[in-house]
N, C-alpha and C positions, 0 to 999 in steps of 0.2 A: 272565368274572368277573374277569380279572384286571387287565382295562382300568381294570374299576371301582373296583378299589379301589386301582390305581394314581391312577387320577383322584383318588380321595377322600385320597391318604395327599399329592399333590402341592395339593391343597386347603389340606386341615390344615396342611403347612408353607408356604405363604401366610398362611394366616391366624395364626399363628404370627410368621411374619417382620414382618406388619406390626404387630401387636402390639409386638414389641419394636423396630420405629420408631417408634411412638409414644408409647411407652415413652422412648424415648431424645430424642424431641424437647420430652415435656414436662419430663422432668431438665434439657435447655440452657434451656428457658424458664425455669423455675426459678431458672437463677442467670444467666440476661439483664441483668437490675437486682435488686438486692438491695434489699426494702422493708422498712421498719420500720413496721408500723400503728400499733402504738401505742409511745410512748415509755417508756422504764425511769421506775419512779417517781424513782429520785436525779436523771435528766436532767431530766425535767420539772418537778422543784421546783426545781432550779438553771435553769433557764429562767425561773421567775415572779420570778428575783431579779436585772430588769434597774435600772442605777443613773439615773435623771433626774440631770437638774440642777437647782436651787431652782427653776427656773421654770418647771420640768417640761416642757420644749421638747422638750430633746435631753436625750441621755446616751449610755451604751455599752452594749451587753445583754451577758449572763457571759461567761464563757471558754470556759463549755462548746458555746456557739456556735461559736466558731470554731474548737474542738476536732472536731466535729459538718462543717465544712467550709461554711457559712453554709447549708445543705441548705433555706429557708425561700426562697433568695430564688432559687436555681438551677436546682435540681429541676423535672424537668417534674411529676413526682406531685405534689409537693408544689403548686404553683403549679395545678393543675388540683382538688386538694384544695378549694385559697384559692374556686378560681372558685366550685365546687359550694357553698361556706359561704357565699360572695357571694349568692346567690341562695335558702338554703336561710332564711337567717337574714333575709331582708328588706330589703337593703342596696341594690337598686334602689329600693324605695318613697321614699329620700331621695336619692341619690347619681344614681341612673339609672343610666345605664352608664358612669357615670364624668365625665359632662358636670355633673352638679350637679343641685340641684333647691330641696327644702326643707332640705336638706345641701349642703355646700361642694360643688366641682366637684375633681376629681383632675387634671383633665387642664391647666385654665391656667397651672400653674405657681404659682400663691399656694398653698402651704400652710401653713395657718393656725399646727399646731405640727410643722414642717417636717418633711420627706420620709422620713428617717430611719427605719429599722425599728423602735428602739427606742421612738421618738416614734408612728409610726402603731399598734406594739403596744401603749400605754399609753392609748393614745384610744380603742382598742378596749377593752381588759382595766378601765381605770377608769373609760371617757365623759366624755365632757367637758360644761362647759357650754353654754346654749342650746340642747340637744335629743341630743347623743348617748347614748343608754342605756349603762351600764357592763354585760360581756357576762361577766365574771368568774366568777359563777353559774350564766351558759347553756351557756359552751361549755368545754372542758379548752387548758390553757395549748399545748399542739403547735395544734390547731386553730384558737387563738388567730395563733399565727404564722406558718401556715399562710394566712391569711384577710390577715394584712398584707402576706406578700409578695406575694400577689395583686393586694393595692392597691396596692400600690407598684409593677409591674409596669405596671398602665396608666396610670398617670403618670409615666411614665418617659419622661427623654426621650431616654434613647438605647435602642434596643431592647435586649433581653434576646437571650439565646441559645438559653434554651428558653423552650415555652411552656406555657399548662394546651390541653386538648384544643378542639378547633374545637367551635362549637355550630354546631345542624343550623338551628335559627330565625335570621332575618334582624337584622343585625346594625347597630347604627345608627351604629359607631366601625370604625375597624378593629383586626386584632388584635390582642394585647398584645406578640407578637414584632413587630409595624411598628412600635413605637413610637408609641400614637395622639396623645402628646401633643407630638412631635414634628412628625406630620402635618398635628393639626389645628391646633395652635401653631408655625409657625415662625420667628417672631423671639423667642421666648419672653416671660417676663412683662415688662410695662413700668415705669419707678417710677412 
């Protein structure tokens, strides 16, 4: 009898110990990366307040971006965010995977209202003419810039340092940490 319940009491303290490892491993995951889901509402209305310029090409988006640490265009979450919005919201049916289509191409190097975060966010957030829908209505301003640093990612032509997560489907570019427009462009655009 005594075996057993020695056996049973050295049980319990196993089960016991690993309990409080993994206890202790989800606490370090926890503060691995620290994520913000959703945006403070003061941050994300100072984020819809980027400035163009008259021609609405370029401009500078707030301070509180850079305060924020440019976290749109860095982040791996973020930037894997952008991808899942790429694909959630339709943005192959014109774009493809960044080659073009019935939508400009990201990767040539022509952009139309150039590369710039504040510009690819305003293209999204108000559309442009000849067929961009304005997405201001569909999606919330983080997601919004979420989705352009994504685009701006696979047109990039020097690669980024992180990336959004691999897809398991066959890929017809490569991927946004190569630099596809790099790869697939290398003398870049011509005049």
């Amino acid at each position: 009898m005594s075996r057993v319940s020695h056996w049973s009491s050295s049980l319990l303290l196993q089960i016991a110990l690993a309990g409080v490892l993994l206890l202790a491993a989800g606490a370090f995951g926890l503060m691995w990366e620290g994520r913000q889901l959703r945006l403070d509402p003061p941050v994300s209305a100072t984020l819809q307040k980027i400035r163009l310029m008259p021609n609405r090409i370029g401009g500078t988006p707030p301070e509180v971006y850079f305060a924020l640490g440019s976290p749109f265009e860095s982040g791996a979450y973020e930037l894997s965010q952008g991808k899942r919005l790429y694909t959630w919201f339709g943005c192959p049916a014109c774009h493809g995977e960044g080659e073009g289509g019935k939508g400009p191409s990201f990767l040539d190097g022509w952009w139309i209202y150039g590369p710039s975060m504040v510009s690819i966010v305003a293209s999204i957030r108000d559309g442009r003419p000849n067929g961009m829908p304005a997405f201001r209505d569909k999606m919330m301003i983080d997601q919004i810039w979420q989705l352009a640093g994504y685009v701006k990612t696979i047109g990039a032509y020097s690669p980024p340092l992180n990336a959004p997560g691999r897809n398991d489907d066959r890929q017809t570019r490569p991927a946004e940490n190569r630099g596809p427009a790099t790869i697939l462009f290398e003398e870049g655009p011509s005049p």
